[in-house]
C-alpha positions in Angstrom: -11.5 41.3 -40.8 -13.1 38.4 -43.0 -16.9 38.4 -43.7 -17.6 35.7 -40.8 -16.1 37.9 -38.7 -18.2 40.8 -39.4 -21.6 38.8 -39.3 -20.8 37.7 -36.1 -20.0 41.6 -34.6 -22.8 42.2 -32.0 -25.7 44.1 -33.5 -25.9 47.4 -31.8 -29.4 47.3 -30.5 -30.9 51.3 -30.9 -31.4 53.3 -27.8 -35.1 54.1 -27.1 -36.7 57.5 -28.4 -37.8 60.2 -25.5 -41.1 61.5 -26.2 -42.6 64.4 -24.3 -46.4 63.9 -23.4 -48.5 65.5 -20.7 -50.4 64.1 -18.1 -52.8 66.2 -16.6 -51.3 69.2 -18.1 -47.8 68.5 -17.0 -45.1 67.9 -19.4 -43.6 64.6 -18.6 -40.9 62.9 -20.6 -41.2 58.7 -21.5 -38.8 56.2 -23.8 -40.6 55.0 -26.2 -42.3 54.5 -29.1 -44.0 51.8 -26.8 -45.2 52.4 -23.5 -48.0 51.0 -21.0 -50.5 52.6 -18.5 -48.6 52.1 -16.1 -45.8 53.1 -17.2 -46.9 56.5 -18.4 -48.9 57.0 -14.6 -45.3 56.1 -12.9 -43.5 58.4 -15.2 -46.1 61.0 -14.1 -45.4 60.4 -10.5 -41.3 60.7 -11.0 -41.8 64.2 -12.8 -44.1 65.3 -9.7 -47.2 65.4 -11.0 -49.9 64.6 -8.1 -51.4 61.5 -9.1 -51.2 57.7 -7.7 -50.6 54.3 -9.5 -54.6 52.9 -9.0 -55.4 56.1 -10.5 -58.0 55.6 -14.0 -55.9 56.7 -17.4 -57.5 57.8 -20.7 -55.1 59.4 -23.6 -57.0 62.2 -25.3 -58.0 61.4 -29.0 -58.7 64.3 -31.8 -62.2 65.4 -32.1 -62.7 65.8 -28.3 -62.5 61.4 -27.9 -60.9 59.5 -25.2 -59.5 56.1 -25.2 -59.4 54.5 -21.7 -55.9 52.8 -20.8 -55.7 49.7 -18.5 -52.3 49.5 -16.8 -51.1 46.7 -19.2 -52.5 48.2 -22.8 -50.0 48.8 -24.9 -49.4 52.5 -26.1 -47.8 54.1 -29.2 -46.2 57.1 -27.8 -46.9 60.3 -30.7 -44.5 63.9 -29.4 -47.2 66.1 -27.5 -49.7 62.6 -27.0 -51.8 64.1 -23.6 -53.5 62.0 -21.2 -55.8 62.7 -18.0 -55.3 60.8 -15.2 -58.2 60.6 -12.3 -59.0 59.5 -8.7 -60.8 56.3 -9.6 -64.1 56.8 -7.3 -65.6 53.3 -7.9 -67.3 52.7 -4.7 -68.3 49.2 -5.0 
């Protein structure tokens, strides 16, 4: 095999890393290192935990902080990350 040859050999492309968060206590298993909101509520849902798709996100932060997640924010996925998801109950 010449060297043109080899530089034109299809680049194998890596195969995402599963990280294992919880959502509302419940271990729940994601491809990451990057995720969404939405992505991390459906995931939720697939591994049974009782939640819905409109529901409001937040990722728990060190020091007892929470970062809220819109469905379309970008997340870095960290093994043992833990979010609550809750019944959004904005009546207006």
């Amino acid at each position: 095999m010449t060297t043109t040859e080899t530089s034109k050999a299809p680049q194998a492309h890596p195969q995402p890393h599963l990280f294992t968060v919880t959502v509302n206590g419940v271990a729940v298993s994601l491809a990451g290192p990057k995720t969404t909101g939405r992505q991390i509520k459906q995931a939720a849902i697939d591994a049974g935990v009782p939640i819905q798709l409109d529901f409001i996100l937040s990722e728990e932060l060190p020091n007892r902080k929470t970062r809220l997640i819109r469905d379309d924010d970008p997340v870095s996925l960290h093994e043992g990350s833990a979010f609550v998801a809750l019944e959004n109950d904005d009546n207006s």
